[in-house]
C-alpha positions as CSV (number, residue, x, y, z in Angstrom):
1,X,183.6,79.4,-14.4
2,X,180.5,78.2,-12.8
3,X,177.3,78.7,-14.8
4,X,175.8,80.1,-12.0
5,X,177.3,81.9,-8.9
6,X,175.7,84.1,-6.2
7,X,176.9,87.7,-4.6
8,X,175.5,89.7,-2.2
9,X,174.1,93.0,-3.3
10,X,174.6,95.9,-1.7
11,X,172.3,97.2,0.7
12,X,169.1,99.3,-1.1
13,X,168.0,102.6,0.0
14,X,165.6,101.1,2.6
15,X,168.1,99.1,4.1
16,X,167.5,95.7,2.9
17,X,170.0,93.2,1.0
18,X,169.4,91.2,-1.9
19,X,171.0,88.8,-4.0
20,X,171.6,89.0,-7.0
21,X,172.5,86.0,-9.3
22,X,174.8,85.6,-12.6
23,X,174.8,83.6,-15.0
24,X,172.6,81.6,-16.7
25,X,168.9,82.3,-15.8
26,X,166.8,79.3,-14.8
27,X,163.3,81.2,-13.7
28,X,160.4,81.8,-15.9
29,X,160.8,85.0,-16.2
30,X,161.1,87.1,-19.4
31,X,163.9,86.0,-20.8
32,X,164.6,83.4,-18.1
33,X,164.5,80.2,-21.2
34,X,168.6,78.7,-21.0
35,X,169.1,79.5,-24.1
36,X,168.2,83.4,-23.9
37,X,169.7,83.6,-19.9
38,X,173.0,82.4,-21.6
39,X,173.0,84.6,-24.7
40,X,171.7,87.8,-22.7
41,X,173.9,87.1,-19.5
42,X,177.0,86.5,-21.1
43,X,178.0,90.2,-21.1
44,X,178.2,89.5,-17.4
45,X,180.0,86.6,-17.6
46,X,182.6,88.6,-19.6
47,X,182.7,91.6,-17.3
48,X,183.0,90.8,-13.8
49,X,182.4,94.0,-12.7
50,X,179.0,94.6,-15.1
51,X,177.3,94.0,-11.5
52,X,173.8,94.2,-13.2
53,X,173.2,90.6,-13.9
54,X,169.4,91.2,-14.9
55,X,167.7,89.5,-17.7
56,X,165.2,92.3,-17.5
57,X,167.6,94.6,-19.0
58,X,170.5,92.0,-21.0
59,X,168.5,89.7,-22.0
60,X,166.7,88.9,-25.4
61,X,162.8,90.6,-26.2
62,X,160.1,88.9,-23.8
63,X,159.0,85.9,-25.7
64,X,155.3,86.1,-27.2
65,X,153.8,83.4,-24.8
66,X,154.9,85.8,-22.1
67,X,152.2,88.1,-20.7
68,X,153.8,91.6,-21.0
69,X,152.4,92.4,-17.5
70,X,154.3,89.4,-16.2
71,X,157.7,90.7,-18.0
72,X,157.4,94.1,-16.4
73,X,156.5,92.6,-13.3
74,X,159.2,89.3,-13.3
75,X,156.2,87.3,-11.6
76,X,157.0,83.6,-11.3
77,X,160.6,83.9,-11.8
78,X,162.9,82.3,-9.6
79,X,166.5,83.7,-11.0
80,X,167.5,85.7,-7.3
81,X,167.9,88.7,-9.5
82,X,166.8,91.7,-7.1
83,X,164.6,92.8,-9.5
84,X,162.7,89.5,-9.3
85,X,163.6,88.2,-5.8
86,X,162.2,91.1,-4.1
87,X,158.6,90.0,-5.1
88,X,157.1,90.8,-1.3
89,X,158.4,94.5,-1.6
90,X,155.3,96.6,-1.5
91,X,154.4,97.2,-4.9
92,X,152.7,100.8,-4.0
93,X,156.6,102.4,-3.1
94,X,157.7,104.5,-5.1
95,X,161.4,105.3,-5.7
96,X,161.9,108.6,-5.8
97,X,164.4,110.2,-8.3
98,X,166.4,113.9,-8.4
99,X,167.9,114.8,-11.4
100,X,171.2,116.4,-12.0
101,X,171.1,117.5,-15.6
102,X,172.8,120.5,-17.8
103,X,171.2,120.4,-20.4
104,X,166.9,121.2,-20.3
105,X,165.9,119.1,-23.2
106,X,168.1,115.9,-21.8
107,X,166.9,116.5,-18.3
108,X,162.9,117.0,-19.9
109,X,163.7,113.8,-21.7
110,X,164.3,112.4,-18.6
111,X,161.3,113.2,-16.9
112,X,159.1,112.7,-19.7
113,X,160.3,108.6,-19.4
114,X,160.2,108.5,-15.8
115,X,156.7,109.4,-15.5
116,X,155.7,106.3,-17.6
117,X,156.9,104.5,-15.1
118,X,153.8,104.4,-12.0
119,X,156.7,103.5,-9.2
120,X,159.2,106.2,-10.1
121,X,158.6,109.8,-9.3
122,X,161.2,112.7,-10.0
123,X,161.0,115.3,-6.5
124,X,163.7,117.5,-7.7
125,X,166.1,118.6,-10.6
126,X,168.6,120.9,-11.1
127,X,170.7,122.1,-13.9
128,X,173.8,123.3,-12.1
129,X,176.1,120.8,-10.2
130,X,177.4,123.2,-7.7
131,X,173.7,123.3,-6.4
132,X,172.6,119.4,-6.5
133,X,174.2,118.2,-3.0
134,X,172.2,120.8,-1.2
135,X,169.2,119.9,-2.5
136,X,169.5,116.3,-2.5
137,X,170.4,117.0,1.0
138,X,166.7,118.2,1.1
139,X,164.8,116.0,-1.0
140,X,166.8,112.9,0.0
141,X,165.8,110.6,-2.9
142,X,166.6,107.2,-3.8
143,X,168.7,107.4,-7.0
144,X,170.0,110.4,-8.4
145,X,170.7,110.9,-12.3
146,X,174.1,112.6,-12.4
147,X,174.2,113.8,-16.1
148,X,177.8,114.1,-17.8
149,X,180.1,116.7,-17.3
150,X,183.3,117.5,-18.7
151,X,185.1,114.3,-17.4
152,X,185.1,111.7,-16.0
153,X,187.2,112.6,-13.0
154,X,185.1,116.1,-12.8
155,X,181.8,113.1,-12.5
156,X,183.2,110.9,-10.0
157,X,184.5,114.5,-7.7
158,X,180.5,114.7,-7.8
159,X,179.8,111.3,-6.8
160,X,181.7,111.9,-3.7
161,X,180.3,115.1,-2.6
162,X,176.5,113.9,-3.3
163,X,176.8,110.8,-1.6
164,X,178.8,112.9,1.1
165,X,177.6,114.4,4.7
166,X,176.2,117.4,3.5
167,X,174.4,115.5,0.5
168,X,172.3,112.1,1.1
169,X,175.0,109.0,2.3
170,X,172.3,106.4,1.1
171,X,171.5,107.7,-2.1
172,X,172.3,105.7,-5.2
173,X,173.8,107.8,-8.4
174,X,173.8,107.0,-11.5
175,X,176.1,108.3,-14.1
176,X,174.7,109.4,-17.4
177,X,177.4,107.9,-19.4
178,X,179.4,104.9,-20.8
179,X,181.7,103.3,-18.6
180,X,184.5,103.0,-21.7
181,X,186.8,100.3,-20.0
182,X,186.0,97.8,-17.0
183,X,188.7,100.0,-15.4
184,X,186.3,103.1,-15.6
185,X,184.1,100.8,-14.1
186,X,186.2,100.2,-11.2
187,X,186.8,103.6,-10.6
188,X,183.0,104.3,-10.2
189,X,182.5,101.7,-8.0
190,X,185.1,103.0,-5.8
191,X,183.7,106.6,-5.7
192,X,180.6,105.4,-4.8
193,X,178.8,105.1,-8.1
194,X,175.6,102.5,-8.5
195,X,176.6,102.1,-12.2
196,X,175.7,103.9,-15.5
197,X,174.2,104.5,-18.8
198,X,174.1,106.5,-21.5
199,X,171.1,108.9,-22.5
200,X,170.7,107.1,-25.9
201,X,168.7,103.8,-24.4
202,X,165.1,103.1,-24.9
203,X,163.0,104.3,-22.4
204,X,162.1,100.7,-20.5
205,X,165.7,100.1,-20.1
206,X,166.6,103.1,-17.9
207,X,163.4,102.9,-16.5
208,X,164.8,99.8,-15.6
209,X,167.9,100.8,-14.6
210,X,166.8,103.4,-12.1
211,X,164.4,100.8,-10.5
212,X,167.7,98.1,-10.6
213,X,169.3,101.1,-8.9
214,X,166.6,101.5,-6.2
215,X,166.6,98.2,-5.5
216,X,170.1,97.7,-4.7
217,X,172.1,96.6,-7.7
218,X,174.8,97.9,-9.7
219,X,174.1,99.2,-13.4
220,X,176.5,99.1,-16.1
221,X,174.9,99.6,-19.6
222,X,175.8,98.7,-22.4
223,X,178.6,95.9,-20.5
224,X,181.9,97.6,-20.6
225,X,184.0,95.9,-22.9
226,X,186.6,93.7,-21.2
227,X,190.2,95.2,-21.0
228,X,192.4,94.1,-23.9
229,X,195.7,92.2,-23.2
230,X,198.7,91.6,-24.9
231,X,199.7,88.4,-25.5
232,X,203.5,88.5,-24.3
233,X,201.6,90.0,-21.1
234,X,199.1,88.2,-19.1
235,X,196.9,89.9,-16.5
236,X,198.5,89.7,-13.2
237,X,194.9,88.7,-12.0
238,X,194.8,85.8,-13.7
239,X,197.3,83.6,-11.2
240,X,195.8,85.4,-8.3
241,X,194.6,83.2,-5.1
242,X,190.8,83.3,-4.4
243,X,190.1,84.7,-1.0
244,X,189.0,81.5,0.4
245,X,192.5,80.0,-0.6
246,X,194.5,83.0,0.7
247,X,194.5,82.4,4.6
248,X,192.6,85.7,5.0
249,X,191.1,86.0,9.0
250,X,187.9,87.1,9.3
251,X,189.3,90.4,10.5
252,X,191.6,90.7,7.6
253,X,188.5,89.7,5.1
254,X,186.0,92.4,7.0
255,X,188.6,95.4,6.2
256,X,189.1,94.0,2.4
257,X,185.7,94.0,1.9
258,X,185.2,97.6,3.5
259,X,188.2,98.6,1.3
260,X,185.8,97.6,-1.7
261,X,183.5,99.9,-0.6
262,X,185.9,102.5,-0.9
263,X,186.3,103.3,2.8
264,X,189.4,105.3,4.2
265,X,190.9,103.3,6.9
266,X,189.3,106.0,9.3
267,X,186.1,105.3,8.1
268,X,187.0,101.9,8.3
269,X,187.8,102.0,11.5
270,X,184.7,103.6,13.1
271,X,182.1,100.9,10.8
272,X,184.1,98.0,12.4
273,X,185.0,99.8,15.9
274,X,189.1,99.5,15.4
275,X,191.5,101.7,16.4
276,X,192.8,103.0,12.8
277,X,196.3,101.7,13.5
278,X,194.6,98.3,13.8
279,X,192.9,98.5,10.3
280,X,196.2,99.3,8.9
281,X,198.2,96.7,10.0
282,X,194.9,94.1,9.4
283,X,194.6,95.9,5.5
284,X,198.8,95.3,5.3
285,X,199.0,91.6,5.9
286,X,195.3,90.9,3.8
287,X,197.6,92.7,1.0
288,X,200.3,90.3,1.1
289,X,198.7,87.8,1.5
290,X,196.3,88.3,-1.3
291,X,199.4,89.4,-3.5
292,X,198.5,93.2,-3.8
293,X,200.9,96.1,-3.6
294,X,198.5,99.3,-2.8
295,X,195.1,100.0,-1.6
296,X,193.5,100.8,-5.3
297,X,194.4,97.1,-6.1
298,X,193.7,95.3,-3.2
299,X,190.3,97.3,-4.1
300,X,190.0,96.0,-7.1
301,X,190.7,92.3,-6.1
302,X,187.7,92.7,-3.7
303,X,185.1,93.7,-6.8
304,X,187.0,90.9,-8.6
305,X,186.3,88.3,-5.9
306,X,182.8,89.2,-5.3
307,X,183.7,90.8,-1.6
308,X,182.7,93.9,-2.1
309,X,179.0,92.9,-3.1
């Protein structure tokens, strides 16, 4: 593997695109010194789909010729991480944050870090999940805080209906909670997750994760640890062709990487102006030729490849 590779980020909430870098960090920033960017990036490294790529958040302590308001700011680094590329955002934004939390003392926690933090401010919480989608509907913020409910599946159901019609399309939500497996990861992703983390970090790094959020990326903290395989039984992924070696069109690489983002071929359809017959028979010969037997794979492929940002 390259040391360093490049992805597109997905779009933030104001509609710009960033990119994000992986890999070892060559900037100045905190942590940016090759021998911290390789030690606090090689969770990524290990975890393809651990999107966050940020030395602000893996990375080693700031170093003590660093001026802390340089760390918090990432001025003079040169990575491409969104967090530091973004460096002509307006500073004076805030990111505003709505809380969906059971439990009062984890949700006053909550609020009690965010307000350290002079870009973020919370505009709504509420303890009950049946009531969050209409009122992020109403407060449309930036990133919501989805707080951990009785499983995962139940989480990711909520995922979908908050990022739904009646809730707020462009939100980013985090999930308060591990991401157990890179295949948890996946299925995130896929419902429309930005990431997650669990209520036990320090205060700067979900401050830093919400702002990572805002800003476009994808948090996964702490890295999900990669899938174990048996010996006797090597990953299928491992033989797979890239997509640039695949003899993909342009059309057939357009609906793979709408796939990724967890699209319904209707949906598909409409975002690329096909007739939905037309996606399916452009999604059926990108899965064949990529080697992939069914859509949830084909999905997965994407995030593996870097297609689905």
């Amino acid at each position: 593997m390259a040391a360093v590779s490049t992805v597109a980020a997905p779009a933030g909430p104001r509609g710009r695109r960033l990119l994000a870098r992986r890999g070892t960090c060559g900037g100045t920033g905190p942590g940016c010194s090759p021998a911290a960017g390789r030690a606090g990036l090689q969770a990524e490294i290990d975890n393809p789909l651990d999107l966050i790529a940020g030395h602000q958040l893996l990375a080693e302590p700031a170093r003590p010729d660093v001026d802390p308001a340089d760390a918090r700011s990432g001025a003079g680094c040169g990575c491409g991480h969104p967090m530091c590329a973004d460096q002509e955002r307006d500073r004076t934004a805030h990111t505003r944050v709505f809380l969906v939390e059971r439990h009062s003392v984890a949700s006053a926690g909550l609020r009690s870090v965010l307000a350290t933090a002079p870009g973020l401010t919370v505009v709504g919480s509420t303890g009950d999940p049946r009531h969050a989608v209409a009122a992020v509907h109403r407060t449309a913020p930036d990133v919501v805080l989805l707080g951990r409910g009785a499983s995962l599946e139940e989480d990711l159901a909520a995922v979908v209906s908050l990022r739904g019609p009646d809730g707020a399309p462009d939100t980013r939500v985090l999930l308060l909670r591990r991401a157990e497996s890179t295949a948890e990861a996946s299925r995130m992703l896929l419902a429309g997750a930005g990431g997650c983390f669990p209520l036990d970090l320090a205060g700067e790094r979900i401050i830093g994760a919400v702002q990572l959020a805002a800003a476009g990326g994808s948090v996964f903290l702490p890295a999900p640890p990669p899938a174990r395989i048996h010996a006797t039984a090597p990953a299928r992924h491992l033989g797979e062709l890239p997509p640039q070696q695949a003899g993909l069109t342009e059309r057939e690489r357009e609906v793979l990487v709408k796939l990724g983002h967890g699209l319904s071929n209707a949906e598909i359809g409409r975002e690329l102006a096909l007739a939905e017959a037309t996606v399916k028979k452009h999604l059926t010969q990108a899965m064949r030729k990529i080697g992939q037997p069914d859509r949830l794979r084909a999905a997965l492929y994407a995030h593996r490849h870097g297609l689905a940002g």
